[in-house]
C-alpha positions as CSV (number, residue, x, y, z in Angstrom):
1,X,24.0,109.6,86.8
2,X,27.3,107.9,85.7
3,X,29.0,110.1,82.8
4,X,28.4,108.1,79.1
5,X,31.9,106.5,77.8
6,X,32.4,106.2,74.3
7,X,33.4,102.3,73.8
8,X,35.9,101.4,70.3
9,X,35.5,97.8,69.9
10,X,38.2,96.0,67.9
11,X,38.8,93.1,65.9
12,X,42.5,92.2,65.5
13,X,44.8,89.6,64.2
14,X,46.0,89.1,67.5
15,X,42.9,89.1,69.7
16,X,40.0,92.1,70.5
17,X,40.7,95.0,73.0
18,X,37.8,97.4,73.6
19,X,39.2,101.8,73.9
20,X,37.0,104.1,76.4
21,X,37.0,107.8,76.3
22,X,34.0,109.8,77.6
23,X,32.1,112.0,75.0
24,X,34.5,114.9,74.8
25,X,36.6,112.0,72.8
26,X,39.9,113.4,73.8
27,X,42.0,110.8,75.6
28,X,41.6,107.2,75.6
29,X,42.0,104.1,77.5
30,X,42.9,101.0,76.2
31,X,41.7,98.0,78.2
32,X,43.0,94.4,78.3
33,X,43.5,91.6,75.5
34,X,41.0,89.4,74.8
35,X,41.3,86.2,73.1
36,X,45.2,87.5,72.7
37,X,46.3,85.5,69.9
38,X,43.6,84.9,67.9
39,X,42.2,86.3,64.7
40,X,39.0,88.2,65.8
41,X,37.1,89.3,62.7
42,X,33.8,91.2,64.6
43,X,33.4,92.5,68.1
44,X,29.9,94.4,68.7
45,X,27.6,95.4,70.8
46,X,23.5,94.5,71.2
47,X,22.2,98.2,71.9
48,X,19.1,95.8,73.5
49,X,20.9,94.7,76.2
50,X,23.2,97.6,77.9
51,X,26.7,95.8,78.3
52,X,26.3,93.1,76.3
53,X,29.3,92.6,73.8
54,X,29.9,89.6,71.2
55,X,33.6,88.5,69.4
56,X,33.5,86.4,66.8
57,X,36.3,84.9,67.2
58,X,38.5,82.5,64.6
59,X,41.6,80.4,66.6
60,X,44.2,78.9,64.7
61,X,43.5,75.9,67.7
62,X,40.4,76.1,68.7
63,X,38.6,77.0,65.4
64,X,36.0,79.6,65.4
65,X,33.9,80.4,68.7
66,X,31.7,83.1,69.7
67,X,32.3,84.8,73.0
68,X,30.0,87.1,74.9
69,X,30.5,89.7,77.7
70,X,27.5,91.2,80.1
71,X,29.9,94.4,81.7
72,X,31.0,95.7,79.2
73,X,33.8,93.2,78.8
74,X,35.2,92.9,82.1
75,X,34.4,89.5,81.7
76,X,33.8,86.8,78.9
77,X,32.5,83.7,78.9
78,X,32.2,81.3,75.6
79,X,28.8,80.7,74.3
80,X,27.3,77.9,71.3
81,X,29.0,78.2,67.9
82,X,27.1,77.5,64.9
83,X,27.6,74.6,63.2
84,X,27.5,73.6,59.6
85,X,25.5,70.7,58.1
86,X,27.1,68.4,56.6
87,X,25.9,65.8,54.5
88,X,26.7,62.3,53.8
89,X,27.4,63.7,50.4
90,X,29.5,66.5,50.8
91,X,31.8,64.4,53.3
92,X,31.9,60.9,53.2
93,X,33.8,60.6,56.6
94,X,32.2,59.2,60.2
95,X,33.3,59.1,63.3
96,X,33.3,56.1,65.3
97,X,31.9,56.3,69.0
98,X,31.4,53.7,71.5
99,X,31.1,51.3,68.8
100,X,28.2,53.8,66.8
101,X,28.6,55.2,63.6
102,X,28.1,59.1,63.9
103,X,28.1,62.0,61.2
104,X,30.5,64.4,62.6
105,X,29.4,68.1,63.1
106,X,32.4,70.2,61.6
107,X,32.7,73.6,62.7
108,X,33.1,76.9,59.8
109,X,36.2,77.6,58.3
110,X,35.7,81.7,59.8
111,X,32.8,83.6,61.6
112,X,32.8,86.6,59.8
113,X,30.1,89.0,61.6
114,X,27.6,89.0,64.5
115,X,24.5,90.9,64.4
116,X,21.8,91.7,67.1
117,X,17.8,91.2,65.8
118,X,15.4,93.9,65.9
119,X,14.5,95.5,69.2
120,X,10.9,93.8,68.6
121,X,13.1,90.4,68.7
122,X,15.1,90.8,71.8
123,X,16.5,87.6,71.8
124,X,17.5,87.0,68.0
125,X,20.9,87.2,66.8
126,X,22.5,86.6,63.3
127,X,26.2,85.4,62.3
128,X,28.2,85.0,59.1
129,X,30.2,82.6,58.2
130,X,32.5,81.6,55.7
131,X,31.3,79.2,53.5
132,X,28.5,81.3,52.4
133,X,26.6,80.3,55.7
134,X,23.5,82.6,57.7
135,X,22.9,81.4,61.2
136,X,19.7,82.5,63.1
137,X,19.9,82.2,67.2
138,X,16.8,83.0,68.8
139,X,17.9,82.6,72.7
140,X,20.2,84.8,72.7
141,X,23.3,82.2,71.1
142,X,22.3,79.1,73.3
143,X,22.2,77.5,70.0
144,X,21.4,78.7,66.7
145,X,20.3,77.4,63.2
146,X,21.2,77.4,59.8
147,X,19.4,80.3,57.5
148,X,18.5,77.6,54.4
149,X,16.2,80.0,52.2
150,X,19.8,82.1,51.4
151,X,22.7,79.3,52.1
152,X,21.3,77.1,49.5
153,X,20.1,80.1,47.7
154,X,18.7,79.2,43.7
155,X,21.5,81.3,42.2
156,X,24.4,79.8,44.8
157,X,25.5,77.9,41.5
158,X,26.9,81.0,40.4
159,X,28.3,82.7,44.1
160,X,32.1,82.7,43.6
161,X,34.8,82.9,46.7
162,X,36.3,86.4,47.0
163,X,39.7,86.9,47.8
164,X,39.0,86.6,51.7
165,X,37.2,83.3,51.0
166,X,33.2,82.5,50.3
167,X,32.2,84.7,53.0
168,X,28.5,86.2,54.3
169,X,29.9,89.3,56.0
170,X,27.5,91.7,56.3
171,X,23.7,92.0,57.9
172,X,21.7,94.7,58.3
173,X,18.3,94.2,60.0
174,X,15.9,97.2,59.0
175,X,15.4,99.4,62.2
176,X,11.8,100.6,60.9
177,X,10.7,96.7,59.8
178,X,11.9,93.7,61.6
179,X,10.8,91.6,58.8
180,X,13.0,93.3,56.3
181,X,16.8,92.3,56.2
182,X,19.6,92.2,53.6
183,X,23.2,90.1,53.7
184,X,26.4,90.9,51.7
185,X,28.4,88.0,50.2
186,X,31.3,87.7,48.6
187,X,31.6,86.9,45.5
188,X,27.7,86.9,45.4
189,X,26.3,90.4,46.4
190,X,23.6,91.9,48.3
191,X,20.2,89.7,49.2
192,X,17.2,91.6,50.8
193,X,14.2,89.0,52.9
194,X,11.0,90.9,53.4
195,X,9.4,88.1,55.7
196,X,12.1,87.5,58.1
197,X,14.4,85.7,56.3
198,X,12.0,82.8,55.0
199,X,12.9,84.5,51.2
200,X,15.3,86.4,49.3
201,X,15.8,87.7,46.3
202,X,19.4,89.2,44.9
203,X,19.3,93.0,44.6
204,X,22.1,94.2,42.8
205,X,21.1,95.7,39.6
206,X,23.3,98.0,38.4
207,X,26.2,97.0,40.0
208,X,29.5,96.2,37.5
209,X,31.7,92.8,38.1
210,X,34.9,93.9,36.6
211,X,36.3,90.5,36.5
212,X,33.1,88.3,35.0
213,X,32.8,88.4,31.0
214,X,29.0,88.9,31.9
215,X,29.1,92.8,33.5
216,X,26.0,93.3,34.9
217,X,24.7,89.9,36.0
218,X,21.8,88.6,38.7
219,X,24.7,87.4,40.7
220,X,28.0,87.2,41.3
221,X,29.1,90.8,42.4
222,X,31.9,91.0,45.6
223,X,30.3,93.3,47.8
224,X,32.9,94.5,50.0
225,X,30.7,96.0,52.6
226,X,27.1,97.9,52.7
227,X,25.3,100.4,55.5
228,X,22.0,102.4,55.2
229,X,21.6,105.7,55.7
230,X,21.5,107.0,59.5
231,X,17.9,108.8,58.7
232,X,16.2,106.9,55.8
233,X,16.8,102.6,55.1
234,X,15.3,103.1,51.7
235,X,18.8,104.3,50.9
236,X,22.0,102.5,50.6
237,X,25.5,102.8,50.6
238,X,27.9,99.8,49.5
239,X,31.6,99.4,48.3
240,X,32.2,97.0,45.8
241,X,35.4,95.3,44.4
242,X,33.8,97.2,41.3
243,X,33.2,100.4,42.7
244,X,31.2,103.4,45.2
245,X,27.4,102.6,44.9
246,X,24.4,104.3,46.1
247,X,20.6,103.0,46.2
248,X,17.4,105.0,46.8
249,X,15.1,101.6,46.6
250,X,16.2,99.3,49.5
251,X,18.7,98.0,47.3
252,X,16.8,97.1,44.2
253,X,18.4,99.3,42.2
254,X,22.4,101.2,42.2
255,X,23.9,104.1,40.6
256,X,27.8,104.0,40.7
257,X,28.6,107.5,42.4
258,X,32.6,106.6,42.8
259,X,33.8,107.5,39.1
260,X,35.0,110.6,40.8
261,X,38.3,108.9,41.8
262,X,40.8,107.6,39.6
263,X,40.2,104.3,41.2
264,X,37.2,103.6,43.3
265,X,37.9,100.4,44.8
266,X,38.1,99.5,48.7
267,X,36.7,98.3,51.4
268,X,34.9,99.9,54.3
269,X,31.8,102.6,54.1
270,X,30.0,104.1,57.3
271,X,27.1,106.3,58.0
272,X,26.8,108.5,60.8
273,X,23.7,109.3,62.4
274,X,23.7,113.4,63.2
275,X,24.7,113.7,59.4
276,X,21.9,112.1,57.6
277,X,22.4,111.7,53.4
278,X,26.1,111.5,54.0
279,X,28.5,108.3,53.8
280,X,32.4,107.8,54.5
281,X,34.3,105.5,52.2
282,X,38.4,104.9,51.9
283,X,39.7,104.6,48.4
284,X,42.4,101.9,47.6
285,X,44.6,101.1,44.8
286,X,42.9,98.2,43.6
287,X,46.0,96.2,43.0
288,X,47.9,96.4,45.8
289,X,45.0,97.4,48.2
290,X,46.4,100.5,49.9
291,X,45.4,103.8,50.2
292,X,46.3,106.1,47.0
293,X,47.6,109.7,46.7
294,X,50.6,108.7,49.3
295,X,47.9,108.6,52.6
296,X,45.3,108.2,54.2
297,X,41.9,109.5,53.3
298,X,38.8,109.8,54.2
299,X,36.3,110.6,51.8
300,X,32.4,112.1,52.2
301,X,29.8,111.3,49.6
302,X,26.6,113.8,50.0
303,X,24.0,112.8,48.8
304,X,21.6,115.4,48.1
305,X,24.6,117.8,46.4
306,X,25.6,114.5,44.6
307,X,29.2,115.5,45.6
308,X,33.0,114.6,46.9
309,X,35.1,116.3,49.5
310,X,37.9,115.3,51.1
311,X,38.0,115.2,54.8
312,X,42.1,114.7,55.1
313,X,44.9,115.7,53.1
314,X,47.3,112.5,52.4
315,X,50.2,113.9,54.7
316,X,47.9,114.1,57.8
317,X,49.1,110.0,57.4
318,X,51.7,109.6,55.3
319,X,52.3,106.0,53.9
320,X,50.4,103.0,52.5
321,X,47.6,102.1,55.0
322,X,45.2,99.1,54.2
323,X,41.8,99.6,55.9
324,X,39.3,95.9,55.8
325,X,35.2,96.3,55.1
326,X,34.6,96.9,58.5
327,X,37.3,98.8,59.6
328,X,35.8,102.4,59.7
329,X,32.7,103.3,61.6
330,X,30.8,105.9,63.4
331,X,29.7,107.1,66.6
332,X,26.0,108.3,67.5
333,X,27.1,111.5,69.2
334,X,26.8,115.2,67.3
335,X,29.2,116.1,66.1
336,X,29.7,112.9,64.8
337,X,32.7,110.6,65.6
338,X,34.3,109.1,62.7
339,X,37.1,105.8,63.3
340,X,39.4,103.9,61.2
341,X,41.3,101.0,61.9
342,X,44.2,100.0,59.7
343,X,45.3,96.3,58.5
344,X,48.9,97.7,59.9
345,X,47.2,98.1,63.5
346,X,46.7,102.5,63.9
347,X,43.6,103.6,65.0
348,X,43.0,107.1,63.6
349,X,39.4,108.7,64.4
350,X,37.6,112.5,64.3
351,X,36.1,113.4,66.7
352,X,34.2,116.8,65.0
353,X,32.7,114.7,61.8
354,X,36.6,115.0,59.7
355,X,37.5,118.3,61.0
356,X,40.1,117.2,62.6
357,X,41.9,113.8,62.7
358,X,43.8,112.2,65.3
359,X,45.6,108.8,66.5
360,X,44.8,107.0,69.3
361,X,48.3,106.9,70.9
362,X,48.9,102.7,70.9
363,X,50.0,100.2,68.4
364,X,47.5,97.5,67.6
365,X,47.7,94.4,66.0
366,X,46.5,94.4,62.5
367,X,42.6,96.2,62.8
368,X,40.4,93.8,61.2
369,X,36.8,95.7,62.1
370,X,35.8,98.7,64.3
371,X,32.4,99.0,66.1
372,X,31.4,101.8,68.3
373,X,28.9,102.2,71.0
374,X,27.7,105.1,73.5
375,X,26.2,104.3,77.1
C-alpha cells in the first residue's frame, strides 16, 4: 500500500500550488504553479472522490472560472462557471447577435469558496460568490444554479458589502444531516437551511456589529469566517469583524469568548479533529489588520475549561503578518497539524498540535486560503 501524503492546498495572489509531505510532516515539496498569475481565492479537495481538487479561480482576463483536477493536480482542466441572473432591470444592456436581441449572461465579480455536498449527495457541489450569490451544481459542476431562497434572502435589504466586497464565503454542509447547512456573508452573517437549502433563517443572535448604531441586530454582522467543532456540529466557532464567538445551538445563539485579548478582531478560525472542544484563531490589530504583540500567534480556545493559551511566543515570527479567513487550517492526523498562510506569502504550520512551529522553506505569493487533505 502507497504511503499517505499530506497535501497543503493554496490559494494565492499569483496562482495555487499544492505542498506534499508524508505524515511524519517534516520536509516538503512544492509542486508546480497553477493558474500562475491569477488571484485564486479557494483550492479544495472533495474527500468523496479521492484526487479530485477544485480552484476557484478569479483572472484579471478571463474573469472568474472554476478549475478541477482528478490526480491530485497533475492535471487541470476548466469546468462550467456559475453565472449570475441578470434582469432586464438591474441592467438595461443587450447584446446584439445575428440580428437577435439577447440578454447577456455576465459572469461574478469573484468566486469566493467551493464546497463539496454531503457524502449521501455525491455529486452536489456549492460555490460563493461575490455579490452575495449561492450556486448549487448537482453533476458534479457541468452546470450549476443559482441558490434563490438565500440570494434574494427577506432581510438582503439590510446585507452591507464588507471590506472584501458583498461576498458569500463560507459553507459548511452538516456531516451528520445533509439537509442541514449554514453560509457566512459579509456584511450579513451566518444563515442555517434545515431542508437542503429550500429555507433559511439568520442565526446570529448575540453577535455585536461594532460599526451599525443598532448593536445587536437580525442582520447585518461581517462574519469573517465560521467552522464546527471536529466532534460535535451543534457547536460553533466563528470570527467576526466584532469579535471571537462560540455557539452550543447550531448557531442560534453566540457567547463572545474573545474579550480575553485587548483586541479580538481577525480573520481565520480552524478546528482540528483529534482535539475535539478546541478552536485556533489569529488575533489582528483591527485597524491595520496585522498581527499584535510584535508576531505571529496562534491562539487555542478550549472549550470545556472556557480558557486561552497561547501556542507561540511573538518572536518565534517576528513582524507584522496578515493572515485572510481562510488562511489557517488543520490536518486530520493525531497529533494534529495546524497551518497558516500569510497575506505576505510564509507558510508557517505545527506539526504536534502548536508544540512546535515551523516554516515551510519557500516564498509564496500572497496566501489567500489554506486547505488540507490526507490520502
Amino acid at each position: 500500500m502507497a504511503e499517505k501524503k499530506v497535501r497543503i492546498l493554496l490559494g494565492t495572489r499569483k496562482g495555487a500550488y499544492i505542498v506534499e509531505s508524508n505524515t511524519q510532516r517534516k520536509s516538503w515539496k512544492v509542486g508546480k504553479v497553477l493558474n500562475a498569475g491569477d488571484e485564486v481565492y479557494h483550492v479544495t479537495a472533495d474527500p468523496r472522490h479521492p484526487g479530485h481538487l477544485y480552484s476557484a479561480v478569479n483572472s484579471w482576463m478571463f474573469g472568474p472560472m472554476i478549475n478541477r483536477s482528478k490526480d491530485w493536480g497533475r492535471t487541470w482542466q476548466e469546468v462550467a462557471t456559475p453565472l449570475m441572473p441578470v434582469s432586464k432591470a438591474r441592467n438595461p444592456s443587450f447584446d446584439l447577435v445575428n440580428g437577435e436581441i439577447h440578454r447577456p449572461k455576465h459572469a461574478l465579480t469573484n468566486l469566493w469558496h467551493i464546497e463539496p455536498g454531503h457524502p449521501e449527495e455525491p455529486e452536489t457541489l456549492f460555490a460563493g460568490a461575490d455579490p452575495h450569490m449561492l450556486f448549487r451544481s448537482d453533476d458534479l459542476a457541468k452546470s450549476w444554479s443559482p441558490v434563490t431562497s438565500i440570494n434574494e434572502h427577506g432581510t438582503k435589504k439590510d446585507w452591507g458589502p464588507g471590506a472584501g466586497g458583498p461576498c458569500l464565503h463560507t459553507i459548511i454542509v452538516d456531516p451528520t444531516n445533509h439537509r442541514r447547512m449554514y453560509v457566512g456573508l459579509s456584511a450579513a452573517g451566518t444563515f442555517r437551511s434545515e431542508d437542503g437549502g429550500e429555507t433559511w433563517r439568520a442565526v446570529n443572535k448575540g453577535v455585536e456589529t461594532p460599526f451599525q448604531p443598532t448593536k445587536y441586530p437580525e442582520v447585518g454582522q461581517c462574519v469573517h469566517h465560521v467552522v464546527l467543532d471536529a466532534a460535535d456540529p451543534e457547536t460553533a466557532y466563528r470570527q467576526d469583524h466584532g469579535g471571537m464567538y462560540v455557539s452550543h445551538d447550531g448557531m442560534r445563539s453566540w457567547d463572545r469568548i474573545g474579550k480575553f485579548f485587548d483586541d479580538d478582531f481577525g480573520f481565520a478560525v480552524a478546528s482540528a479533529r483529534s482535539l475535539p472542544g478546541r478552536a485556533y484563531f489569529i488575533p489582528l490589530e483591527g485597524r491595520s489588520r496585522v498581527t499584535t504583540q510584535g508576531g505571529l500567534q496562534v491562539f487555542e480556545w478550549n472549550d470545556e475549561r472556557k480558557k486561552w493559551r497561547a501556542l507561540m511566543s511573538p518572536k518565534a515570527f517576528p513582524g507584522h503578518f496578515g493572515v485572510h479567513r481562510e488562511g489557517m487550517n488543520t490536518d486530520p492526523l493525531d497529533p494534529a497539524g495546524i497551518y497558516v498562510g500569510t497575506t505576505t506569502g510564509q507558510l508557517i504550520y505545527s506539526p504536534d498540535a502548536g508544540k512546535t512551529w515551523r516554516q515551510v522553506p519557500y516564498q509564496f505569493p500572497g496566501i489567500h486560503s489554506v486547505s488540507v487533505t490526507v490520502g
